[in-house]
C-alpha positions in Angstrom: 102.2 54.2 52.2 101.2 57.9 52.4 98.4 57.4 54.2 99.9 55.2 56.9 102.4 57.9 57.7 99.6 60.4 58.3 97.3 58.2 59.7 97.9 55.0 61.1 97.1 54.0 64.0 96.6 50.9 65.4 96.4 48.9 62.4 95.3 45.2 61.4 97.6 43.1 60.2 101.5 43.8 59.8 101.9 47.5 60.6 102.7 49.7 57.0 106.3 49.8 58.7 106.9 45.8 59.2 105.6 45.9 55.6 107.8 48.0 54.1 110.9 46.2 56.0 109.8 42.8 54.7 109.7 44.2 51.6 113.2 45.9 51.7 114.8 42.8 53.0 113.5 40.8 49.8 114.4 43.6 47.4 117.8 43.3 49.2 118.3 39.5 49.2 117.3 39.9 45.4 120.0 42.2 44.7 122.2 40.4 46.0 121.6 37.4 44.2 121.3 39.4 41.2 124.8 40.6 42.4 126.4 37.3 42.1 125.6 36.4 39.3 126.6 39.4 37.3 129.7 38.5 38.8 130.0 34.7 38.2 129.5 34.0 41.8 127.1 31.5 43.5 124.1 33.1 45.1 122.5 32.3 48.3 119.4 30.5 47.1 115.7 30.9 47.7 114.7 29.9 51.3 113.5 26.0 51.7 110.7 27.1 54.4 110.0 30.9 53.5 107.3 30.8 56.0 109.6 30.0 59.1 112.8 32.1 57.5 110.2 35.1 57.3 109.0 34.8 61.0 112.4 34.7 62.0 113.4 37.8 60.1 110.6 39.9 60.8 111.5 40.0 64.8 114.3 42.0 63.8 111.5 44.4 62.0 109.5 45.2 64.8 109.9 49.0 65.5 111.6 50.4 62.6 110.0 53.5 61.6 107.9 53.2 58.5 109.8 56.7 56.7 113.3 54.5 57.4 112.1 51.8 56.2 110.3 53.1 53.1 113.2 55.3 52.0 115.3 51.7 52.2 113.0 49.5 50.2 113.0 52.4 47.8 116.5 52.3 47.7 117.3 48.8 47.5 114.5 49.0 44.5 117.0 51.7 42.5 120.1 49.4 43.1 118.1 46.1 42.2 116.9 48.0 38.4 120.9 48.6 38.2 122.1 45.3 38.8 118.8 43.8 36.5 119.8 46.5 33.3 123.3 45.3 33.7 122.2 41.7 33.5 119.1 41.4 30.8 117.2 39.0 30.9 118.7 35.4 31.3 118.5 32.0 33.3 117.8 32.1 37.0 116.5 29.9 39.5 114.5 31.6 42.3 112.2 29.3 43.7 109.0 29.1 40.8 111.1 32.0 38.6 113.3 30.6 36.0 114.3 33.9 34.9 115.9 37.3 35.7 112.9 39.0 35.0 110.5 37.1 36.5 112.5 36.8 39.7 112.6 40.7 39.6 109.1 41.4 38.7 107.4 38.9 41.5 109.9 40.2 44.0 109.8 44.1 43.5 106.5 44.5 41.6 103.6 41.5 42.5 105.1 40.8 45.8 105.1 43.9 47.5 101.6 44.9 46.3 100.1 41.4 47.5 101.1 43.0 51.0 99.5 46.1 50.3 96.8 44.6 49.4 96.1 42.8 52.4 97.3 46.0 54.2 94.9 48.0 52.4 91.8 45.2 53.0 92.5 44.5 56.4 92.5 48.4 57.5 89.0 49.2 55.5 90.7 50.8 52.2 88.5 48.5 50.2 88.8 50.9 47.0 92.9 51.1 47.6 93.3 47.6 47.6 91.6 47.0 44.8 92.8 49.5 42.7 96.8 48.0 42.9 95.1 44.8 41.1 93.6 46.5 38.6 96.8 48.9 38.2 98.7 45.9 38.1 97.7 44.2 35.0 97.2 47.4 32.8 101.1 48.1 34.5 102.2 44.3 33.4 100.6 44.7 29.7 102.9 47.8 29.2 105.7 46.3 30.7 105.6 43.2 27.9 105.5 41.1 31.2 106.4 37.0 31.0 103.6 34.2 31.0 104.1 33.7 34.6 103.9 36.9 36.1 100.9 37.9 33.7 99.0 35.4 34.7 99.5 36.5 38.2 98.1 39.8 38.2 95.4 38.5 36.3 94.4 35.6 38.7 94.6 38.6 41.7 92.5 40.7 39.4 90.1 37.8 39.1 89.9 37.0 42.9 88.3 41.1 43.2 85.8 40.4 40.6 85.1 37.4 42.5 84.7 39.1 45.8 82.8 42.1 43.9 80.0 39.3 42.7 81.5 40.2 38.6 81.1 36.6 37.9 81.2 36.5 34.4 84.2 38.9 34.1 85.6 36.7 37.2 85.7 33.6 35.2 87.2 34.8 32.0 90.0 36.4 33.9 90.8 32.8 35.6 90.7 31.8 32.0 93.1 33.9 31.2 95.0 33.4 33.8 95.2 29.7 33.6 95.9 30.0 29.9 99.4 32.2 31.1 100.2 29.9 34.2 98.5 26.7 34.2 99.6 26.0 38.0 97.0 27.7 39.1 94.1 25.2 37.7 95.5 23.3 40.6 95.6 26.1 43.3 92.1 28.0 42.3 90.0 25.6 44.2 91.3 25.8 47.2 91.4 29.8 47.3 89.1 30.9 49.6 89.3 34.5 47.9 87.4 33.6 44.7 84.8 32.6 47.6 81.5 31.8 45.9 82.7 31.9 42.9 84.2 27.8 43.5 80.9 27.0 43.9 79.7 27.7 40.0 79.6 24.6 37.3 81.0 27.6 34.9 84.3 27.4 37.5 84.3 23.4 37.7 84.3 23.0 34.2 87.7 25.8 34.0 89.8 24.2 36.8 89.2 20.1 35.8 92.2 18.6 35.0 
C-alpha cells in the first residue's frame, strides 16, 4: 500500500485505507479465535451472512487513516503468527477451513491479496495486480501450503491467464486447481473472470460433473 500513501487520490473501489481496516478486523477476529482455542475456550464462529456482517462493520471504517490502519493489520498479523506457532496445526472450523492453517493462510495471506487485487485492477495497476497472483502460488509452493489453499492461488492465477488470452496455460491451471479443490468445478462456470475462456469445449470438458 506504498503507493496509495503517496498517491491516492480519489480511488475506485474501497479506498487502500477501508482495505486495510477490513483486513485488520479479520486478522483480529482470527486471532481471537485462534485465542480461544489455545486456551480451551469456545470461539465466536464464522459469520452466517459475511456479506451483511461486513457492510455493517465497514461503516465504522470509513475515515481511518490508511498509515493507522496499516500499522494495525500489521500488527494484529505478528500477534496472529504467535498465537498460530503456539497452536500447530490442528482441527478448526472456520467456515470452508477445517484447519488451523488453512483458516490462517485464507485469512492473512489469500484474503487480503484478493482485495488488493481488486484494489490494484480497479485503480489501473494492471501489472500490480497481477503480479500478487503470480507471487502467490510460487509463495504457497514454499510454504508446503494445504490442498485447499493451493488450489486457490492457482484457480486466481488461472483467472489472469484467462483475462491475458493464455488459454492453454489458463486451462491447465484450472486443472490443477480443480485437482487440489474440487469445489471449484462447480463455481468456474459461473466466474465471469475466466471470461471467454467458459466459452471453450477444452473448459466444458474440465468442469462436467
Amino acid at each position: 500500500m506504498d503507493h496509495a500513501r503517496e498517491s491516492e487520490t480519489a480511488p475506485k473501489g474501497w479506498p487502500a485505507a477501508l482495505t486495510m481496516f477490513h483486513i485488520g478486523m479479520w486478522r483480529e477476529r482470527m486471532r481471537n479465535a485462534l485465542a480461544g482455542v489455545s486456551e480451551g475456550k469456545e470461539y465466536q464462529r464464522y459469520p452466517a451472512n459475511v456479506d451483511e456482517f461486513n457492510d455493517a462493520e465497514l461503516a465504522h471504517g470509513i475515515g481511518t487513516p490508511l498509515t493507522d490502519a496499516a500499522a494495525r493489520a500489521d500488527h494484529l498479523m505478528g500477534e496472529l503468527i504467535e498465537v498460530y506457532e503456539r497452536l500447530g496445526d490442528q482441527p478448526f472450523d472456520w467456515n470452508i477451513a477445517k484447519t488451523t492453517t488453512e483458516a490462517v493462510l485464507r485469512n492473512s495471506y489469500t484474503h487480503p491479496r484478493l482485495h488488493m487485487f481488486e484494489y490494484y485492477s480497479q485503480n489501473d495497476m494492471p501489472d500490480r495486480a497481477r503480479t500478487l497472483f503470480v507471487d502467490a502460488v510460487t509463495d504457497m509452493e514454499k510454504a508446503g501450503a494445504p490442498p485447499l489453499v493451493m488450489g486457490t492461488v492457482i484457480y486466481n492465477l488461472a483467472c489472469v491467464r484467462a483475462q491475458e488470452g493464455s488459454a492453454d496455460e489458463a486451462l491447465e491451471l484450472l486443472r490443477q486447481a480443480i485437482g487440489l479443490r474440487p469445489q471449484i468445478r462447480e463455481m468456474a462456470p459461473g466466474d465471469s473472470d475466466l471470461g471467454d475462456l467458459r466459452q471453450d469445449s477444452r473448459f466444458q470438458e474440465i468442469v462436467k460433473p
